[in-house]
ZADO-360571 format. One line per 10 residues: number of its first residue (from 1); for each residue x, y, z of N, C-alpha, C, O. Coordinates in nm, 4 decimals. Example, Ala and Ser with C-alpha at 12.3 -4.5 7.8 and 13.67 -1.06 7.14 Angstrom:
1	1.3190:-0.5690:0.7800:1.2300:-0.4500:0.7800:1.3200:-0.3300:0.7800:1.4236:-0.3319:0.8465  1.2850:-0.2250:0.7080:1.3670:-0.1060:0.7140:1.2900:0.0030:0.7870:1.3409:0.1138:0.8039;
***
This chain:
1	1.8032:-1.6965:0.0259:1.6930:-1.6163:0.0769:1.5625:-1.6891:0.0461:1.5434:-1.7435:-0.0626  1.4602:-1.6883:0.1597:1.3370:-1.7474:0.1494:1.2647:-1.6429:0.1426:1.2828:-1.5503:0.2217  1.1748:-1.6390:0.0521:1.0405:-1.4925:0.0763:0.8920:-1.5977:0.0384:0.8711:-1.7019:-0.0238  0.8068:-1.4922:0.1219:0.6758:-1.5205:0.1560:0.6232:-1.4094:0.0476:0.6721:-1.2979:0.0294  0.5228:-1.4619:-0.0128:0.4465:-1.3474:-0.0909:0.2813:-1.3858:-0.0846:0.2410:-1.5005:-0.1034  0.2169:-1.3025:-0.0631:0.1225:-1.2824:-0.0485:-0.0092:-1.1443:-0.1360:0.0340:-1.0527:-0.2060  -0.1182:-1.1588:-0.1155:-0.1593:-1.0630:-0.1857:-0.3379:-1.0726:-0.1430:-0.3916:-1.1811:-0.1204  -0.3892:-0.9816:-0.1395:-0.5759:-0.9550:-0.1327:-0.5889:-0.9947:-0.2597:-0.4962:-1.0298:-0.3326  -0.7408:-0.9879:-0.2970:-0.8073:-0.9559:-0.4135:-0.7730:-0.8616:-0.5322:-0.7938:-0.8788:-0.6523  -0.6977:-0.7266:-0.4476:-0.6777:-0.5835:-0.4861:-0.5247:-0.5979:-0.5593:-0.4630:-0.5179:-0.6296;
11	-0.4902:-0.7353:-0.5119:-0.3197:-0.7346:-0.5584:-0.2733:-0.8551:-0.6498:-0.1681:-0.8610:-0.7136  -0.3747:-0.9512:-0.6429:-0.3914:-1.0867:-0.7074:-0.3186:-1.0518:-0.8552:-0.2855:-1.1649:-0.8907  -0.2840:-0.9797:-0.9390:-0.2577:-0.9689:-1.0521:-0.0954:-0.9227:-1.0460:-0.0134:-0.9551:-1.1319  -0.0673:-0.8447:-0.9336:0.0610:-0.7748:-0.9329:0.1428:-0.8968:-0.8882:0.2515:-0.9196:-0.9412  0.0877:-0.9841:-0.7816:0.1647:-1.1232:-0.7117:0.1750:-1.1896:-0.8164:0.2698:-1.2680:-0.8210  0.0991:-1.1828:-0.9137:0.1220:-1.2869:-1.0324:0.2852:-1.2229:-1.1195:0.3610:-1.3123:-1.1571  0.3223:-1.0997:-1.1417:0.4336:-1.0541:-1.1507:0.5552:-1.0731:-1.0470:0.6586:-1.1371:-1.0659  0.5257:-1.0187:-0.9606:0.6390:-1.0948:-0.8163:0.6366:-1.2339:-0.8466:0.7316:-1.2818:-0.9085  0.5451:-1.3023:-0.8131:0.6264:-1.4305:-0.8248:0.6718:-1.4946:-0.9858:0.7093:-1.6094:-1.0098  0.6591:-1.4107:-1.0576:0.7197:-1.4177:-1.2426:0.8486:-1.3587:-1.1508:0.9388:-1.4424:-1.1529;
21	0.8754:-1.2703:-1.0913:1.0371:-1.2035:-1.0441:1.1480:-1.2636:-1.0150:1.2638:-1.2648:-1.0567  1.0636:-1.3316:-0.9042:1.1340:-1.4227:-0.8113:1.1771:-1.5346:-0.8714:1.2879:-1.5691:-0.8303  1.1150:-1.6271:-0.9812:1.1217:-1.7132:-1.0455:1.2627:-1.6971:-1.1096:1.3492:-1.7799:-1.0806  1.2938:-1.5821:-1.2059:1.3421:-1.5217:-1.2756:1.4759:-1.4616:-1.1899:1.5727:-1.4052:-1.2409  1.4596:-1.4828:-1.0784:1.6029:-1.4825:-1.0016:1.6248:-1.5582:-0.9128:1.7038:-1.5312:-0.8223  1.5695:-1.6511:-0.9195:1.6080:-1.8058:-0.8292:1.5700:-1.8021:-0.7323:1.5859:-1.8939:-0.6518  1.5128:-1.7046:-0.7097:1.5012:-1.7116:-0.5582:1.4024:-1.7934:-0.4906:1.2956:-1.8148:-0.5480  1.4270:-1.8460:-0.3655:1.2515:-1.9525:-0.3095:1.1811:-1.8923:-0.2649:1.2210:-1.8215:-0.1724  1.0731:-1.8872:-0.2944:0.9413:-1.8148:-0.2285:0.8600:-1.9446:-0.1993:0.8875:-2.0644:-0.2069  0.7355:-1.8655:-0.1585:0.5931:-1.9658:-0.1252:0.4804:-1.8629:-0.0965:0.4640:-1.7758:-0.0111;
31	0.4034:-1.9124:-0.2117:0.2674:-1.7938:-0.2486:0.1783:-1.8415:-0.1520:0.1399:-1.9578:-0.1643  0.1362:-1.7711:-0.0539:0.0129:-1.7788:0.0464:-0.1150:-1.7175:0.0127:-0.1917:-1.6871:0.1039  -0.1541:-1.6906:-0.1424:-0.2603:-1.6532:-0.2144:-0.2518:-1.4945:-0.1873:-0.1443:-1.4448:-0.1540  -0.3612:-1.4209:-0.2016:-0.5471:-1.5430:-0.2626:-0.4632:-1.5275:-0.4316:-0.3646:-1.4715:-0.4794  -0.5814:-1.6206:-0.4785:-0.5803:-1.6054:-0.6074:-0.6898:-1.6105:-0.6993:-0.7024:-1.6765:-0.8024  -0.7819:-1.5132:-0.6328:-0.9003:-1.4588:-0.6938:-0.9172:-1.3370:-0.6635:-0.8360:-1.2772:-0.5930  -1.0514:-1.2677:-0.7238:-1.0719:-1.1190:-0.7473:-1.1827:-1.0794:-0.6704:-1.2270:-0.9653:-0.6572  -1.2476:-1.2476:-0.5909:-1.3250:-1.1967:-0.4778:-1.3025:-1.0992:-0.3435:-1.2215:-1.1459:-0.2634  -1.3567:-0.9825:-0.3107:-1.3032:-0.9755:-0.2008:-1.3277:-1.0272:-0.0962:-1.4368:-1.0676:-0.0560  -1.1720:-1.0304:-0.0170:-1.0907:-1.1024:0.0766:-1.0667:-1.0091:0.2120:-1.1124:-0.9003:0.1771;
41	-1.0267:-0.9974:0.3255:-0.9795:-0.9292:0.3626:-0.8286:-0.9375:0.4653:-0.8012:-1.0085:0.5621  -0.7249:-0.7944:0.3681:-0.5794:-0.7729:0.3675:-0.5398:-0.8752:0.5233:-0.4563:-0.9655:0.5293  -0.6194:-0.8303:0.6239:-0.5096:-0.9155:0.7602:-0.5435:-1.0461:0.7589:-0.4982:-1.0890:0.8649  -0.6062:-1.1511:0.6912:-0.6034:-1.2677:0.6993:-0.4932:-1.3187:0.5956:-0.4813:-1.4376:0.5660  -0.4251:-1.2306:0.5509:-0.3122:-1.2922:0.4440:-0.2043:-1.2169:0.5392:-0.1719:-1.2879:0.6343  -0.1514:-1.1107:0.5367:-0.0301:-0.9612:0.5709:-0.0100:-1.0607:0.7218:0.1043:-1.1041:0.7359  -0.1122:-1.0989:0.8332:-0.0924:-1.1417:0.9546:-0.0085:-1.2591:0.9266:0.1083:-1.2601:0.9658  -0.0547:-1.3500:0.8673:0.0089:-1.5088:0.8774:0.1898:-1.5261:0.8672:0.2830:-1.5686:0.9354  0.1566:-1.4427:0.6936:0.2705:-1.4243:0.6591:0.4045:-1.3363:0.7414:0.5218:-1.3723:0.7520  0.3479:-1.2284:0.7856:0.4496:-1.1173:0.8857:0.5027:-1.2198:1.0201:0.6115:-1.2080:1.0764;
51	0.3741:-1.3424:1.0609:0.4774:-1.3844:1.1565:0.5062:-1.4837:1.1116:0.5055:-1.5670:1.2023  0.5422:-1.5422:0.9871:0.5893:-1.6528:0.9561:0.7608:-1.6053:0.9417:0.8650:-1.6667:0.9647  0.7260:-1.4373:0.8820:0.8635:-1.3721:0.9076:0.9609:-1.4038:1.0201:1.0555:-1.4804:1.0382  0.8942:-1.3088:1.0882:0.8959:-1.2873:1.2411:0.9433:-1.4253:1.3239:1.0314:-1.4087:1.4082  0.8997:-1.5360:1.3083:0.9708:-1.6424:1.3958:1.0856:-1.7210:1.2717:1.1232:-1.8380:1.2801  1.1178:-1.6431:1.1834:1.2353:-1.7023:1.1277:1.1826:-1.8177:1.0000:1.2656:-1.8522:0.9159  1.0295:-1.8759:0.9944:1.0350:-1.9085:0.9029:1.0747:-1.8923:0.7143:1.1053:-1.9760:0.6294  1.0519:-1.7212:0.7096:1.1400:-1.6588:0.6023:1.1887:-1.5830:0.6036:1.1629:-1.5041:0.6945  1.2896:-1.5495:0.5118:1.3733:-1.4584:0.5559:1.3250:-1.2897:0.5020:1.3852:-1.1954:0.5533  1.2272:-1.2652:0.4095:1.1607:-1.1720:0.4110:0.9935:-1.1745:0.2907:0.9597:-1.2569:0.2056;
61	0.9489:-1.0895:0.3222:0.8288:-1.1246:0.2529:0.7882:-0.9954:0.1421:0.8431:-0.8854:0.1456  0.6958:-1.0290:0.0585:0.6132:-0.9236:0.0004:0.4696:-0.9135:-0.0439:0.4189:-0.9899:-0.1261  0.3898:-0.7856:0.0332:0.2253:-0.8217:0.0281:0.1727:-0.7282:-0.0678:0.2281:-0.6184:-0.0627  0.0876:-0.7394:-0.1482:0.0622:-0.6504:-0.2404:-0.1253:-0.6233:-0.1950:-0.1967:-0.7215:-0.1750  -0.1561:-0.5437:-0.1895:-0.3089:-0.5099:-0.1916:-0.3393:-0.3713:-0.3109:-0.2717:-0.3239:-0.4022  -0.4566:-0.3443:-0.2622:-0.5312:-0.2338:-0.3593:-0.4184:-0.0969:-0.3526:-0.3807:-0.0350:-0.4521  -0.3810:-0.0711:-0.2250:-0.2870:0.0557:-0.2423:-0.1460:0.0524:-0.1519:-0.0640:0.1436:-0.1417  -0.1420:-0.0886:-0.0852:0.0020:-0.1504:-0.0457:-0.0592:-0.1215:0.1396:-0.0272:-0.2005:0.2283  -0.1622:0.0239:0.1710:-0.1784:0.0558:0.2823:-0.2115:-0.0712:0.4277:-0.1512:-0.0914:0.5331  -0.3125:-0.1229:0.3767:-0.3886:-0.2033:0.4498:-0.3040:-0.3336:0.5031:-0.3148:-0.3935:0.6101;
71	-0.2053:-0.3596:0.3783:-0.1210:-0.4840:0.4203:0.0292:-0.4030:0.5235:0.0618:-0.4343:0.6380  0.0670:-0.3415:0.4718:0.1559:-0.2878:0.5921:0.1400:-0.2665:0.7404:0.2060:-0.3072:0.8360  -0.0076:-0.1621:0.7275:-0.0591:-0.1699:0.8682:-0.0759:-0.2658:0.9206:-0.0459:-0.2540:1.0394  -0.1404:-0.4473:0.8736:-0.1507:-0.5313:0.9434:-0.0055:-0.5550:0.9814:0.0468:-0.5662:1.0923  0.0494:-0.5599:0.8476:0.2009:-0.6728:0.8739:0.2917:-0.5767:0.9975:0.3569:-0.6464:1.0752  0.2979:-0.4524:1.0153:0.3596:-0.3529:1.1401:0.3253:-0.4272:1.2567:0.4192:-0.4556:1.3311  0.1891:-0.4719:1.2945:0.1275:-0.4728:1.4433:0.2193:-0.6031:1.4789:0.2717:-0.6067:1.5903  0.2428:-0.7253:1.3738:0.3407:-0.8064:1.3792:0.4855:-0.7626:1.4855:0.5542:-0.6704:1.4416  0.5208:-0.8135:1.5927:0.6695:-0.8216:1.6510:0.6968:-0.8361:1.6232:0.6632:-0.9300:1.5512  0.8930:-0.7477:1.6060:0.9962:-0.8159:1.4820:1.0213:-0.7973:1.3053:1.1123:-0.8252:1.2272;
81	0.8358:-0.7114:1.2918:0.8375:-0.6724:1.1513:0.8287:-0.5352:1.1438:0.7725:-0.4510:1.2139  0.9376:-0.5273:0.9826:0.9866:-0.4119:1.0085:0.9175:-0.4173:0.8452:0.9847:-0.4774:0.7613  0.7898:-0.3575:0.8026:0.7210:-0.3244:0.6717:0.7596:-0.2185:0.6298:0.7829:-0.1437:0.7247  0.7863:-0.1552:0.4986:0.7619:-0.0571:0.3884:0.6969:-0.0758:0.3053:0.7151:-0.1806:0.2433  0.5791:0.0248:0.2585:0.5003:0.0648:0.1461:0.6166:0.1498:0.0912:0.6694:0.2511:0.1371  0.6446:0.0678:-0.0378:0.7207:0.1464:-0.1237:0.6675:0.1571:-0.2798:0.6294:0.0528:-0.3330  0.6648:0.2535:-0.3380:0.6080:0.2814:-0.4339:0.7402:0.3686:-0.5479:0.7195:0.3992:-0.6653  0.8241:0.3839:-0.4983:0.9340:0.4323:-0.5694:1.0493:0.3297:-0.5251:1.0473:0.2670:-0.4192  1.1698:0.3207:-0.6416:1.3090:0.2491:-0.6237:1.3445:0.3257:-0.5599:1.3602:0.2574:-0.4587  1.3853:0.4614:-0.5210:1.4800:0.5064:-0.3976:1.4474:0.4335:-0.2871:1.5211:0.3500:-0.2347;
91	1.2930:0.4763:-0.2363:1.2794:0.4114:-0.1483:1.2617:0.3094:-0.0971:1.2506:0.2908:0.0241  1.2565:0.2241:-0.1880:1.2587:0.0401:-0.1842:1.4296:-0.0206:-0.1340:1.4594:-0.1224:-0.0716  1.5420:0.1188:-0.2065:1.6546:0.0729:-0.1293:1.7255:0.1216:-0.0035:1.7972:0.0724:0.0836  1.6689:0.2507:-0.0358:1.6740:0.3381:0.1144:1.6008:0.2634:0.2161:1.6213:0.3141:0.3264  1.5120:0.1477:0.2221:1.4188:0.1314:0.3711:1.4791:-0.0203:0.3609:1.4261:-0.0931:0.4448  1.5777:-0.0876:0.2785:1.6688:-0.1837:0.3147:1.7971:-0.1080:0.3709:1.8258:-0.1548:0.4810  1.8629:-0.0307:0.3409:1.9904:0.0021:0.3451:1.9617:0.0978:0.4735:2.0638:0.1316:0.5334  1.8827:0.1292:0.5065:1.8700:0.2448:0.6041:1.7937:0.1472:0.7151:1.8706:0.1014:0.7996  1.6948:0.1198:0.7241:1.5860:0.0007:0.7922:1.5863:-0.1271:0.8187:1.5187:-0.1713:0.9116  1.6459:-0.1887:0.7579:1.6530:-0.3189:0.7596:1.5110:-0.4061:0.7237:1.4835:-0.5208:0.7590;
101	1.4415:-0.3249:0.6525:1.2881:-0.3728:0.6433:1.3227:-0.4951:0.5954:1.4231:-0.5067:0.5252  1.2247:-0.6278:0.6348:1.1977:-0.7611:0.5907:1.0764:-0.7698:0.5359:1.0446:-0.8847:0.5050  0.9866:-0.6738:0.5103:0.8676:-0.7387:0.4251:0.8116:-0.5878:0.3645:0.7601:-0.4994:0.4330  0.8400:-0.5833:0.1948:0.8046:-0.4521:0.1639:0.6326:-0.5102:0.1075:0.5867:-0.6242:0.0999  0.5862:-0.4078:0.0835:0.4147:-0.3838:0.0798:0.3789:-0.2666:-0.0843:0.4088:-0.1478:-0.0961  0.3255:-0.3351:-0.1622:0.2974:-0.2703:-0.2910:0.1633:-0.2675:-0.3059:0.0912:-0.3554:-0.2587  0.1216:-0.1720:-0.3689:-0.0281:-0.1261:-0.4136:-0.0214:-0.1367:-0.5649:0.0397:-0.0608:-0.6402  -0.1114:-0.2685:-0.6054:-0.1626:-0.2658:-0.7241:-0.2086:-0.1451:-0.7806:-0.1820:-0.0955:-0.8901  -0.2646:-0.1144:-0.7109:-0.3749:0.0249:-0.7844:-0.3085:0.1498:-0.8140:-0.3732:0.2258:-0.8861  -0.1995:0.1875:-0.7772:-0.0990:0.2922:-0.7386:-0.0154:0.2682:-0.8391:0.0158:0.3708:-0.8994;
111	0.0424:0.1491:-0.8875:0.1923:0.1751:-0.9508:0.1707:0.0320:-1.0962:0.0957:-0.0621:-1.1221  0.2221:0.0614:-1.1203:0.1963:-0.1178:-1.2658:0.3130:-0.1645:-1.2537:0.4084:-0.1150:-1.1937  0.3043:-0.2966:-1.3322:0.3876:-0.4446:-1.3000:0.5222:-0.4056:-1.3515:0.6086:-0.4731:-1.2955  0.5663:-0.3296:-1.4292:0.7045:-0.2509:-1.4529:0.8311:-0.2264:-1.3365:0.9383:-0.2817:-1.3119  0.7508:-0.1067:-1.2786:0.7889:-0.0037:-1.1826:0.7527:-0.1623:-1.0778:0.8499:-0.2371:-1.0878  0.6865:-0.1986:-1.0237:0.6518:-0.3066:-0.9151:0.7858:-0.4420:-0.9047:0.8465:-0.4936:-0.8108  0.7875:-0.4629:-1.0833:0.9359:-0.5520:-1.0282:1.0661:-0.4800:-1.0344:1.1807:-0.5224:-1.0194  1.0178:-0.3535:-1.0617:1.1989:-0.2725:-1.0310:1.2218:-0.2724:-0.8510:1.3039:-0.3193:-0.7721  1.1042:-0.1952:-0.8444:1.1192:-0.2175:-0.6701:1.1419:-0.3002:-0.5999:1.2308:-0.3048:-0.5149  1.0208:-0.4193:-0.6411:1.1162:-0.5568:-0.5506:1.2538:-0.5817:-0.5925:1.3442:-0.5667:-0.5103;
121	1.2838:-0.6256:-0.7359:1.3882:-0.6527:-0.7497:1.5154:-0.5657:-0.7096:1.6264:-0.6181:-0.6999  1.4917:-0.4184:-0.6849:1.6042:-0.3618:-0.5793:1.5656:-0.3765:-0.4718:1.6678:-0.4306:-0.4295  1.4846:-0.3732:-0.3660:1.4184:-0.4757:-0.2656:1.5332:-0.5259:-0.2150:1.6336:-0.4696:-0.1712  1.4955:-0.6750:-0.2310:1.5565:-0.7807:-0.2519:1.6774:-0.7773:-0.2692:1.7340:-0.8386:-0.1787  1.7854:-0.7108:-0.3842:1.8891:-0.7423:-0.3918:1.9783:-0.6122:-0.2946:2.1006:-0.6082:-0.3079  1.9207:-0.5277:-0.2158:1.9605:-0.4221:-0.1875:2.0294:-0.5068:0.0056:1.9626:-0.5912:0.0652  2.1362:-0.4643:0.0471:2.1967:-0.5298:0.1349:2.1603:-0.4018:0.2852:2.1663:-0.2803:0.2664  2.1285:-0.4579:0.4095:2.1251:-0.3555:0.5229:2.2573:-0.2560:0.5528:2.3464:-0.3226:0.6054  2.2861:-0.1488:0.5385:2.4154:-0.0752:0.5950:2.4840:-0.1289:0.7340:2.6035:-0.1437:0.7596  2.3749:-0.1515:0.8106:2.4241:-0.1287:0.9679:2.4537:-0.0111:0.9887:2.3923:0.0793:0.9322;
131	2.5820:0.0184:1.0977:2.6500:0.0930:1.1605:2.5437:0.1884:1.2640:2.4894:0.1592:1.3706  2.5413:0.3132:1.1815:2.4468:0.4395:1.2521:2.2997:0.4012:1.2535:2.2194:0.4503:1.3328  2.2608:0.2865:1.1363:2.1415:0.2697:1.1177:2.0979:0.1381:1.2005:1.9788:0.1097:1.2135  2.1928:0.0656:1.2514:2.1912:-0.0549:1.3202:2.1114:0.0038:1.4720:2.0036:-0.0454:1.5053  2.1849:0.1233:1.5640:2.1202:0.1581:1.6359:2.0377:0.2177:1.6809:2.0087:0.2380:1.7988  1.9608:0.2743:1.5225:1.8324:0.3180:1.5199:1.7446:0.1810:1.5100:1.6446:0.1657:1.5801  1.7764:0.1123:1.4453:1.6589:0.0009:1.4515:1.6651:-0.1010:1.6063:1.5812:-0.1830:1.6434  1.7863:-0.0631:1.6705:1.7945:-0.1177:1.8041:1.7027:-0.0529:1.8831:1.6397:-0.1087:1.9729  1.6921:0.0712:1.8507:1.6010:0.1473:1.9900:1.4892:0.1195:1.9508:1.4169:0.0892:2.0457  1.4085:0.1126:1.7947:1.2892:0.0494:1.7572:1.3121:-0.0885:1.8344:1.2227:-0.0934:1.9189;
141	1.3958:-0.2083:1.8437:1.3584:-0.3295:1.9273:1.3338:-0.3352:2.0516:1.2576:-0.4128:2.1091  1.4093:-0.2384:2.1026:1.4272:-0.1964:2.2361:1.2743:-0.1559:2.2862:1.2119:-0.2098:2.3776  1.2331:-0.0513:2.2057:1.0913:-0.0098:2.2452:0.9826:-0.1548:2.2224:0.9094:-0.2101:2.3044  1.0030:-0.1795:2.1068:0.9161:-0.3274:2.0705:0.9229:-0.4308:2.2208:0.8165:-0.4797:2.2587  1.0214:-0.4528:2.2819:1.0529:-0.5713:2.3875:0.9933:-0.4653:2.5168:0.9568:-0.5460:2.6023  0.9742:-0.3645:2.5556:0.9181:-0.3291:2.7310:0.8177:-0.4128:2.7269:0.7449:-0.4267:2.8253;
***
C-alpha cells in the first residue's frame, strides 16, 4: 500500500503523528506538507493529493486540517474519491468496510494524536466487504460517470 498524506497549517502537528504511524507499520507514504503553522489554504494540499489518488498514483491517502471539514470537502469534488471525516474508530472501519473510502480526513482541533493513530491505524488496516456494499458504491460511480 502507497498513501499520500497531507495536512494545512491547522493539521501540521497531527501529520507529524501519521507519518510517526505509518513509519511504525512499514507502510510507504509521501508527505505533500505544509510543514508550518502559517496559514495555508486546505484545497491547495486535499486537491493535488485526492487526484494523485484518483489516477492510481496511491493507493489511499490521509488529510488532516483544523476540523478534518475543509479537506474532505475539497478532496470529494475530486472523481473517483471516495473521503471520510472520521473522528471515531467505528467509523474509520465502518467507511472502509462499508465504503470503500480511499482517503480518510482528520481534524486536529477535534480529536488528539492518541485517538488520531487509532483511527488511521484501523483505517488502513481495515479491508472493503464488497458484496451489498460493492453495489452501492457502483451506483455512486455510476452517478459520478453521466
Amino acid at each position: 500500500m502507497k498513501v499520500a498524506v497531507a495536512a494545512d497549517h491547522g493539521g501540521v502537528h497531527l501529520k507529524g503523528e501519521i507519518v510517526s504511524l505509518l513509519e511504525e507499520l512499514g507502510i510507504e507514504y509521501e508527505d505533500f506538507g505544509c510543514d508550518c503553522e502559517t496559514s495555508v489554504d486546505y484545497p491547495d494540499y486535499a486537491l493535488p493529493v485526492a487526484e494523485k489518488v484518483a489516477n492510481g498514483e496511491f493507493d489511499r491517502a490521509i488529510l488532516i486540517c483544523g476540523t478534518g471539514i475543509g479537506m474532505s470537502i475539497a478532496a470529494n469534488k475530486v472523481k473517483g474519491i471516495r473521503c471520510a471525516l472520521c473522528h471515531d474508530v467505528f467509523s474509520a472501519k465502518a467507511t472502509r468496510e462499508h465504503n470503500d473510502t480511499n482517503i480518510l480526513a482528520m481534524g486536529e482541533r477535534v480529536i488528539g494524536p492518541g485517538l488520531a493513530r487509532e483511527i488511521a491505524k484501523t483505517w488502513l488496516t481495515t479491508e472493503f466487504l464488497g458484496g451489498r456494499h460493492q453495489r452501492r458504491i457502483g451506483k455512486i460511480d455510476e452517478y459520478e460517470n453521466k
